[in-house]
C-alpha positions as CSV (number, residue, x, y, z in Angstrom):
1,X,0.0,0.0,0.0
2,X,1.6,3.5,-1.0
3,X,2.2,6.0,1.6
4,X,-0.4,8.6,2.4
5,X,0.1,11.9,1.9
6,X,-1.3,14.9,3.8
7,X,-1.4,17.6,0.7
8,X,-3.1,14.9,-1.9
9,X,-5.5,13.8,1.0
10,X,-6.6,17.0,1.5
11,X,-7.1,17.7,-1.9
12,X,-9.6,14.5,-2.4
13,X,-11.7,15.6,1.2
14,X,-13.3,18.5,-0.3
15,X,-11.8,21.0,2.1
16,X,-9.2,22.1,-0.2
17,X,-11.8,23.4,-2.5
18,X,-13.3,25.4,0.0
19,X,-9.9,27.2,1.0
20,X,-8.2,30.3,-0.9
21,X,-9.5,33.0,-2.9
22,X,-12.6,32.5,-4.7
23,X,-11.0,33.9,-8.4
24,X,-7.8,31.7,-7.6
25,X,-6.4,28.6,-7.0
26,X,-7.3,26.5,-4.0
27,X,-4.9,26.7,-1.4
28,X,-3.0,23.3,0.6
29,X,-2.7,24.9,3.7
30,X,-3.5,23.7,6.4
31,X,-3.5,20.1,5.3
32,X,-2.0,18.8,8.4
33,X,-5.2,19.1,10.2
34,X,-7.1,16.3,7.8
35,X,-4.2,14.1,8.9
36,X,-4.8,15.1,12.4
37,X,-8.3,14.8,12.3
38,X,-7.6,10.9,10.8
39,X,-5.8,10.0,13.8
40,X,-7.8,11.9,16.4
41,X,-11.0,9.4,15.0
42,X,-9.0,6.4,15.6
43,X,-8.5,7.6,19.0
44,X,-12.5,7.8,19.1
45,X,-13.1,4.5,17.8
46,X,-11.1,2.8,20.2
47,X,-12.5,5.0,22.7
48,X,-16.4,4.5,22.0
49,X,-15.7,0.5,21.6
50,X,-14.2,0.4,25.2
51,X,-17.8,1.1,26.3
52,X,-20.2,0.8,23.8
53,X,-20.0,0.3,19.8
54,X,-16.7,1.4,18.0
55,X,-17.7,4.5,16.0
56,X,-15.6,4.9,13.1
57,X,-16.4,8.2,11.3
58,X,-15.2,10.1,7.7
59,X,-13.0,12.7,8.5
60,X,-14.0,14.5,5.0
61,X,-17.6,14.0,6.4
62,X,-17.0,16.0,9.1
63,X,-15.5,18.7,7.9
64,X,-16.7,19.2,4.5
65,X,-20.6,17.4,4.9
66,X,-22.4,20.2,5.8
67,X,-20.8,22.6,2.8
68,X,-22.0,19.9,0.1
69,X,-25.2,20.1,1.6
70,X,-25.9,23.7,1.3
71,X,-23.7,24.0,-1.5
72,X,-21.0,26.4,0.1
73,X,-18.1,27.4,-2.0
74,X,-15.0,28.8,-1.2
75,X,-15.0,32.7,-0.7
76,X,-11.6,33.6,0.7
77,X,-12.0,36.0,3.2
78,X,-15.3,35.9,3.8
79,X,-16.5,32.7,5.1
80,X,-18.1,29.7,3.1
81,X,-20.8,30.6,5.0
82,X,-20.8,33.7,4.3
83,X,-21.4,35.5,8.0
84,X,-17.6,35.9,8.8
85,X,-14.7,38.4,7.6
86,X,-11.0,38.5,8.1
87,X,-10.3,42.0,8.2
88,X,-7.0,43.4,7.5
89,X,-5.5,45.8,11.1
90,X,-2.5,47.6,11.0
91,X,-0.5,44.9,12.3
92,X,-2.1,41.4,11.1
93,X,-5.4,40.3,10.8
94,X,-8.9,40.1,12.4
95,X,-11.9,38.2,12.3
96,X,-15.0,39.5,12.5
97,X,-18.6,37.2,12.9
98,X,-22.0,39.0,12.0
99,X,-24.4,36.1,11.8
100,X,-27.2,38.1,14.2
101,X,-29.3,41.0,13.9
102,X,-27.4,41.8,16.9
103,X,-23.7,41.6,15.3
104,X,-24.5,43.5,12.5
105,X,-26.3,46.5,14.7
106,X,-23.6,46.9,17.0
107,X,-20.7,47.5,14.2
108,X,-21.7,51.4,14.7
109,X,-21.2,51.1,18.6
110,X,-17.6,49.1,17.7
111,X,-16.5,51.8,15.2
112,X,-17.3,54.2,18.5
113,X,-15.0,52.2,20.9
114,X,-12.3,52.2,17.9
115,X,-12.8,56.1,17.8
116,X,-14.9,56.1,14.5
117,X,-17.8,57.8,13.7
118,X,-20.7,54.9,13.2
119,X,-22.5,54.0,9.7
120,X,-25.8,53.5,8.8
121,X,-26.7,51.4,6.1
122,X,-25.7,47.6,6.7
123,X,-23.0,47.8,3.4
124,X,-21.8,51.1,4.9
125,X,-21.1,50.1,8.2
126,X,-19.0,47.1,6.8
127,X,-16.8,49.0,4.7
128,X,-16.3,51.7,7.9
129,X,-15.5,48.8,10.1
130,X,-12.7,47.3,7.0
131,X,-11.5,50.8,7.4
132,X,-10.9,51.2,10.9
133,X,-9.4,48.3,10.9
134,X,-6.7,49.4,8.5
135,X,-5.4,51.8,11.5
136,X,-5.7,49.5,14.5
137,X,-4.2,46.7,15.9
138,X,-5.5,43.1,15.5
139,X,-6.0,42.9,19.0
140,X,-7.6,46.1,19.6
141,X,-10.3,45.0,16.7
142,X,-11.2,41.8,18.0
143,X,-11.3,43.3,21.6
144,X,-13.7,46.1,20.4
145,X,-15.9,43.5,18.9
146,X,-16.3,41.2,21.7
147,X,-16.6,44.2,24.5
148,X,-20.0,44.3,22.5
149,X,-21.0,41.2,22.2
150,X,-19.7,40.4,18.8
151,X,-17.5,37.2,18.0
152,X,-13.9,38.3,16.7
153,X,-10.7,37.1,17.1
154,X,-7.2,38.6,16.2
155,X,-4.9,36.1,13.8
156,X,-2.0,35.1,16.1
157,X,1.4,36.5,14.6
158,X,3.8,33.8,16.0
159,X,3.2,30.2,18.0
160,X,2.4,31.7,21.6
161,X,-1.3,30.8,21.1
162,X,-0.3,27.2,20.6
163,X,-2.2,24.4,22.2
164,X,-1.1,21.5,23.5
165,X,-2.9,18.2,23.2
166,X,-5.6,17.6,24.3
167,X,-7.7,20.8,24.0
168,X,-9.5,20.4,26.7
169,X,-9.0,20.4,30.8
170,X,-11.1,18.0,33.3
171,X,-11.7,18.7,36.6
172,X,-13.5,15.7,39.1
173,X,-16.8,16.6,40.1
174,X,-18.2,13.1,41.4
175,X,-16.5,9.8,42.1
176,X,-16.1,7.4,39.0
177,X,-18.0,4.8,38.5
178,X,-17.3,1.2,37.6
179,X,-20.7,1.0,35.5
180,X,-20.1,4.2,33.3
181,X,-20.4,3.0,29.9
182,X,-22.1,5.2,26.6
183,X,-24.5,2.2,25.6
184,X,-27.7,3.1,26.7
185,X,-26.3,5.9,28.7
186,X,-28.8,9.1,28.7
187,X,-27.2,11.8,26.9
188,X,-28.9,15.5,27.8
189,X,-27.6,17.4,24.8
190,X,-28.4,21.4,26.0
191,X,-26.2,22.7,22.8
192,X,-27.0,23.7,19.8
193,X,-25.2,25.0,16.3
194,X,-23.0,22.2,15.3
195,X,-20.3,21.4,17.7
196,X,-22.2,20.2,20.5
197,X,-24.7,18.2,18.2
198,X,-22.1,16.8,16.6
199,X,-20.7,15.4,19.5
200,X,-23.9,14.3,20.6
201,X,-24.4,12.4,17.1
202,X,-21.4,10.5,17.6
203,X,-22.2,9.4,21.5
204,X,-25.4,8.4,19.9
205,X,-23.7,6.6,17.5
206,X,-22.0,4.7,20.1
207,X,-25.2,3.2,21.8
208,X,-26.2,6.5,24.1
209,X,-29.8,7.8,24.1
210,X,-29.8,11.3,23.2
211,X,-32.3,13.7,24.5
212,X,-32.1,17.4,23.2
213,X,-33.0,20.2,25.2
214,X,-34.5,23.2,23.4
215,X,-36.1,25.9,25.1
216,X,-39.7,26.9,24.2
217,X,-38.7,30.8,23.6
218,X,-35.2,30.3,22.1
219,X,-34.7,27.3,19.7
220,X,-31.4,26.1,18.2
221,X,-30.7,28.3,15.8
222,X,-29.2,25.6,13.1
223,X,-32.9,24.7,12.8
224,X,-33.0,28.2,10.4
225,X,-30.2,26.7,8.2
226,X,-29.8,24.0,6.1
227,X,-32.3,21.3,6.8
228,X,-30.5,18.7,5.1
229,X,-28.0,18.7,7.6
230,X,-30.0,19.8,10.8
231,X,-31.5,16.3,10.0
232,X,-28.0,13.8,9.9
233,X,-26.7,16.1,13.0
234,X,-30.1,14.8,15.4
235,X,-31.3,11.6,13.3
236,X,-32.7,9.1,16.3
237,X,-32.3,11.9,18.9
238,X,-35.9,12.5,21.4
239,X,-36.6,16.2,21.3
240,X,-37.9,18.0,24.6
241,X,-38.9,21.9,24.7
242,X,-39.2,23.2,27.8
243,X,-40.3,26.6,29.2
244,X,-37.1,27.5,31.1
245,X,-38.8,30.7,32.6
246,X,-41.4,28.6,34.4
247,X,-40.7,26.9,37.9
248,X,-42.5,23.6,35.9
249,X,-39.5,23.9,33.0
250,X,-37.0,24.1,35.2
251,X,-38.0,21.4,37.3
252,X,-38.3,19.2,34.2
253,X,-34.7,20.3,33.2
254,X,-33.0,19.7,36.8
255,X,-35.0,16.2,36.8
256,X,-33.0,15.8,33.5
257,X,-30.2,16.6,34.6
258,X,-29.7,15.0,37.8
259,X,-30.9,11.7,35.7
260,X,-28.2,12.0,32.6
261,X,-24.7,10.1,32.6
262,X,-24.1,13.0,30.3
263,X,-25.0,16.5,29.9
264,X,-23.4,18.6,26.7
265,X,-24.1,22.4,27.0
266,X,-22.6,25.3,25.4
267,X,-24.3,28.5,27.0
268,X,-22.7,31.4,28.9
269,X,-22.4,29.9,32.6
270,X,-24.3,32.9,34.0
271,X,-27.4,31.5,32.0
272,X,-27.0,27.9,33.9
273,X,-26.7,29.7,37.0
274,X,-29.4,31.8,36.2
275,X,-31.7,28.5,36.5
276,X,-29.8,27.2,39.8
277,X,-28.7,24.7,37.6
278,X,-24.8,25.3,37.1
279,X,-22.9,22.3,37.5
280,X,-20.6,23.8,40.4
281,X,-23.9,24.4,42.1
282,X,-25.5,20.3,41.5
283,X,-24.1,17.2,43.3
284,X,-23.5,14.9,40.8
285,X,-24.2,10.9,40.6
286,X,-21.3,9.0,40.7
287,X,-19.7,8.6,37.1
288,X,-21.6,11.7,35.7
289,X,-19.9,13.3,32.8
290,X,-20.5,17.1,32.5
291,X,-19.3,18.6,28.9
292,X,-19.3,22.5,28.6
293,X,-18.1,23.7,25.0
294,X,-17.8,27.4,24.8
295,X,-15.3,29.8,22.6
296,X,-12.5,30.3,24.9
297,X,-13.4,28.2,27.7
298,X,-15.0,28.3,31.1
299,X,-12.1,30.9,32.5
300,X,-13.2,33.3,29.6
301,X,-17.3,32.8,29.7
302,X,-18.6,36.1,28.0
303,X,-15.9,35.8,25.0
304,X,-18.2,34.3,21.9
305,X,-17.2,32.7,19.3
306,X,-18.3,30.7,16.3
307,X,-16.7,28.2,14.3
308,X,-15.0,30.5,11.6
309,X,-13.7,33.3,14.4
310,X,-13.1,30.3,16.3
311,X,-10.5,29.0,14.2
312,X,-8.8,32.3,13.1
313,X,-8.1,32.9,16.8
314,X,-6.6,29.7,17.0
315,X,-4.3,30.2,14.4
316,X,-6.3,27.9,12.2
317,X,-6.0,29.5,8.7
318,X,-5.2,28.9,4.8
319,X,-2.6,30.9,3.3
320,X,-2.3,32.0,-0.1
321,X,0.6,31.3,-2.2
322,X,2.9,34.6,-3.0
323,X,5.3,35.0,-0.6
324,X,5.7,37.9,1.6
325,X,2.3,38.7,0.2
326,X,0.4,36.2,1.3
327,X,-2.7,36.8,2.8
328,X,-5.0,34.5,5.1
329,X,-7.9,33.1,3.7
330,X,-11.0,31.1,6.0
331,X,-10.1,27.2,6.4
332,X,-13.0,24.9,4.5
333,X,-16.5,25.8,6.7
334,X,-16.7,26.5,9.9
335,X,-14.1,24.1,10.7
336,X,-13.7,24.6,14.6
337,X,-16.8,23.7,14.8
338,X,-16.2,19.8,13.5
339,X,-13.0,19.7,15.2
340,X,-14.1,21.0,18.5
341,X,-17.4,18.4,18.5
342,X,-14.9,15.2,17.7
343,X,-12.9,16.2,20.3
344,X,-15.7,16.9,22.8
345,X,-17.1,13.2,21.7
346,X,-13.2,11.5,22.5
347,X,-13.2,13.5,25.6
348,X,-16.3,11.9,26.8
349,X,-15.6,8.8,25.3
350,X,-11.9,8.7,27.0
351,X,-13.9,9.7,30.6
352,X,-16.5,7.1,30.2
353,X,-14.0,4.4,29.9
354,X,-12.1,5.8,33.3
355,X,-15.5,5.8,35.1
356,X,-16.6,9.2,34.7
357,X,-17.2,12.2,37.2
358,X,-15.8,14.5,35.4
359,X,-16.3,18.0,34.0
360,X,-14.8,18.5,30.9
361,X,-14.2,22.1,29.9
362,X,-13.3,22.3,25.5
363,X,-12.6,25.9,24.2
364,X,-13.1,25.8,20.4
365,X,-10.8,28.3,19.9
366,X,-7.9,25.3,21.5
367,X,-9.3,22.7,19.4
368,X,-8.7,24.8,16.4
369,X,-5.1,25.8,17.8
370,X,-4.0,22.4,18.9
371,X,-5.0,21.2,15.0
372,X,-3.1,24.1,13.8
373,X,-0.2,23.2,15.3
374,X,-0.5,19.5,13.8
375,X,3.1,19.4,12.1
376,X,3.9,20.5,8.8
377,X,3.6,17.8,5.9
378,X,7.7,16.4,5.1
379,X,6.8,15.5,1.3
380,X,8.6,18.6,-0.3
381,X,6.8,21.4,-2.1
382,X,3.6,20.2,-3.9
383,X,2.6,21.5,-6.5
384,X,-0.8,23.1,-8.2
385,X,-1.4,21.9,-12.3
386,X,-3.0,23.7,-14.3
387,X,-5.9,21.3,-14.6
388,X,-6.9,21.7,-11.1
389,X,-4.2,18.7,-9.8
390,X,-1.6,18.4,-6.9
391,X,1.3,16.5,-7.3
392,X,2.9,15.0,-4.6
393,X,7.2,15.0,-5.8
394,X,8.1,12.1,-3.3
395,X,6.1,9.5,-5.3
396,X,4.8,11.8,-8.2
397,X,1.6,10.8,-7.7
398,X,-1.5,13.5,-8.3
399,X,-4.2,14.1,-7.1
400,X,-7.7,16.1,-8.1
401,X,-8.9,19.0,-6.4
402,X,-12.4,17.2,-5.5
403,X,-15.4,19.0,-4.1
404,X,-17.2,18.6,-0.8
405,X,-19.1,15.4,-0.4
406,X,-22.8,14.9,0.7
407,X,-22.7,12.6,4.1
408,X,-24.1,9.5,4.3
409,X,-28.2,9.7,4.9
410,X,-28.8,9.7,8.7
411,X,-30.2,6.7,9.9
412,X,-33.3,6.5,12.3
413,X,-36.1,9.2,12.5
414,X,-35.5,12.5,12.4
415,X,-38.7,13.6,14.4
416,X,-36.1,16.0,16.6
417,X,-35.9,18.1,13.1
418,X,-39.1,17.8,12.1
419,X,-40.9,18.3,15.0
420,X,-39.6,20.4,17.6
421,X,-40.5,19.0,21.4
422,X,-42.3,15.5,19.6
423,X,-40.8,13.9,22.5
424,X,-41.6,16.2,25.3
425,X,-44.5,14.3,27.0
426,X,-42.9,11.1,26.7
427,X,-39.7,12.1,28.2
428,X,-41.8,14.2,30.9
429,X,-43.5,10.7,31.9
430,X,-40.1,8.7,31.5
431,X,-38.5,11.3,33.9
432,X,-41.4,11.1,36.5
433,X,-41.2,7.3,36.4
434,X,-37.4,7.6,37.0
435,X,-38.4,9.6,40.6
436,X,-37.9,13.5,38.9
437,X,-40.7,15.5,39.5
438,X,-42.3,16.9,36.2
C-alpha cells in the first residue's frame, strides 16, 4: 500500500476546495489538520468501543458534509458561510462574525470604541469597520468586537497561542464509577449549532440515548439553516422543549439533569446559574460526565465565538501562495466547529472508559489551535497543475482537487428536526417514572 500523503489527502476531502480566494487557486494549507483529524477518529473509535459500539467516522464527512449540503463554496476571506470576515488591522489580521441581527447592529457602537464615527446602512457600516481596521491593531479589533457582544478574534502573529494536546482540561466533580459505559447511557444534549450536536451524534452513534434540550422561547438556531443537515446532526435523537422561565421547565430540566450520565451544554455559565442549575452548584451521581463547550473556555465565559472566528483565533488559517504577500484566507466551513465536537465526543468517550465524574471544559478556539499546530507535511513542495491537480514530488503521484461530499443519509427518525418537542411528553413521563418531579 503507498504512503499517504497529507497535501493529496486534503485535496480528495473536499476541504481544499473550499480554502483560498474564490477567483484563484485552491490553497494546501492547512492540510495537516485532515491528517490530524484521521488519527484523532482512531483515537474515538477505540474509545467508544471500550464502552459501547466502535464509531468509526469520515473525517471528509465531518469537515466538508455540511458545505455539500448547502452547497457552500469557497469565498476567501469571507466565510463559506458567508457570515464571517477576516479583516485586515495595521498589524495582522482580524476576524469578525456578524451572523445576528445583533452583530451587525452593534458594528456602529464598535467603530465608536475604535474612535470612528458609526454607519448606517448595513454595506456602509461594513466598509467603515474594513477601514478602521486598517489603523488598528488586530488585538484592539477583535477586543472592540467582543466588548459588544460580537465574535472576533485577532490572527496570532507567531506560535504563543499554541495548544497542546488535548484541547481540553477536566476537573472531578463526582467519584467514577465502575458502571459508566455510553451504551444506553442518557445523553442530555443542551447545545445547539454544530459542535455540540455533533458530539452528541457520535455518543449516539456509540449506543447512548440522546435527548435534546431546546427551550420553548429560544430554539437552536441551526434549525433556520440548512435542513438537510440539521436532520443527519439529530437523526434518532428525542426532542424535549421546555419553558425554562417557568418553575415547571425548570423542574423538568433539573429532573433531566440529575438523571443523565451526560450532559453537553454550550451556553454562557451565567445562563446555567441563572436556572440554579450550574454544575458547580448540583451534586453529581457517581460517574456523571459534564461537557461544557464554549469559545474560549469556562475561565473566559462572556468571550463568543463561532466556528469560523473560532478558528482564526486559534491560528487555524489557509494561506495563499505569493510570498511575503500572502494573505489568510477562511479554512473549508466553519471548521472549529467539527473539530471542537470530535474532540468533545473523545473526551467523553476517554472519561466514560475511566468511570466518569468528570467535567470536561473544551474551548473551540484550542481545538482549532492544537490542530493548527498538527506538524507541517515532510513531502517537499507540492505543486498546483493547471488542470486543477496536486502532485505530490516524493512518489509523483497527483491528485484532483475534489469537491465537498454529501454525508451519508442519517439513519433513524428524524422527528427532533421535524418536529420540535415530539418527545416532550414522553420524556416528561419517563423522567417522573425515573423519581424527577415533572
Amino acid at each position: 500500500m503507498f504512503e499517504r500523503c497529507a497535501v493529496l489527502d486534503w485535496a480528495a476531502s473536499g476541504a481544499m476546495a473550499l480554502t483560498g480566494l474564490p477567483d484563484g487557486s485552491p490553497v494546501m494549507s492547512p492540510a495537516p489538520v485532515l491528517a490530524m483529524l484521521s488519527a484523532v477518529t482512531e483515537r474515538l473509535a477505540r474509545a467508544t468501543r471500550e464502552t459501547g459500539r466502535a464509531v468509526r467516522t469520515d473525517p471528509a464527512d465531518l469537515i466538508t458534509g455540511r458545505a455539500a449540503l448547502a452547497g457552500f463554496t469557497r469565498r476567501g476571506q469571507i466565510s463559506a458561510g458567508g457570515s464571517s470576515f477576516l479583516l485586515r488591522c495595521a498589524d495582522g489580521w482580524c476576524a469578525v462574525t456578524v451572523s445576528r441581527p445583533d452583530d451587525l447592529a452593534a458594528i456602529p457602537a464598535i467603530l465608536g470604541v475604535l474612535g470612528m464615527e458609526g454607519a448606517g446602512a448595513d454595506a456602509e457600516a461594513h466598509s467603515a469597520l474594513a477601514a478602521a481596521a486598517l489603523a488598528r491593531p488586530a488585538q484592539d479589533v477583535a477586543a472592540a468586537g467582543q466588548l459588544l457582544g460580537v465574535p472576533a478574534a485577532a490572527l496570532p502573529t507567531d506560535a504563543s497561542g499554541a495548544t497542546a494536546w488535548p484541547p481540553w482540561r477536566a476537573t472531578r466533580i463526582a467519584l467514577p464509577s465502575a458502571d459508566a459505559r455510553l451504551t444506553g447511557a442518557v445523553v442530555a444534549d443542551l447545545s445547539s449549532m454544530w459542535a455540540g450536536p455533533l458530539c452528541a451524534r457520535i455518543l449516539g452513534l456509540a449506543g447512548a440515548d440522546v435527548i435534546k434540550v431546546e427551550s420553548a422561547d429560544r430554539p437552536d438556531g441551526a434549525r433556520s439553516g440548512n435542513q438537510e443537515f440539521f436532520d443527519w446532526l439529530h437523526a434518532g435523537h428525542r426532542s424535549l422543549v421546555v419553558d425554562f422561565q417557568t418553575r415547571e421547565g425548570r423542574t423538568a430540566l433539573a429532573a433531566l439533569l440529575a438523571t443523565a450520565d451526560v450532559v453537553i451544554e454550550s451556553s454562557r455559565p451565567r445562563a446555567l446559574a441563572a436556572l440554579g442549575l450550574a454544575p458547580e452548584m448540583l451534586s453529581h451521581r457517581d460517574g456523571q460526565v459534564w461537557l461544557s463547550i464554549t469559545g474560549y473556555g469556562l475561565a473566559a465565559p462572556e468571550r463568543a465565538a463561532f466556528g469560523d472566528d473560532a478558528a482564526v483565533g486559534g491560528g487555524l488559517v489557509g494561506w495563499t501562495n505569493g510570498g511575503a504577500a500572502a494573505v489568510p484566507v477562511f479554512c473549508a466551513d466553519a471548521i472549529a466547529d467539527p473539530l471542537t465536537g470530535v474532540c468533545g465526543a473523545l473526551a467523553v468517550a476517554s472519561s466514560m472508559a475511566a468511570g466518569g465524574g468528570e467535567h470536561i471544559d473544551l474551548p473551540m478556539r484550542d481545538a482549532a489551535a492544537a490542530f493548527a499546530a498538527a506538524p507541517a507535511p515532510d513531502h517537499g513542495p507540492h505543486t498546483m497543475l493547471p488542470d486543477g491537480r496536486v502532485i505530490c514530488p516524493r512518489h509523483s503521484r497527483t491528485q484532483a482537487v475534489l469537491p465537498p461530499r454529501r454525508p451519508a443519509s442519517p439513519a433513524g427518525p428524524v422527528r427532533c428536526a421535524a418536529e420540535p418537542g415530539a418527545d416532550t411528553g414522553a420524556v416528561l413521563a419517563w423522567l417522573a417514572g425515573r423519581g424527577g418531579t415533572c
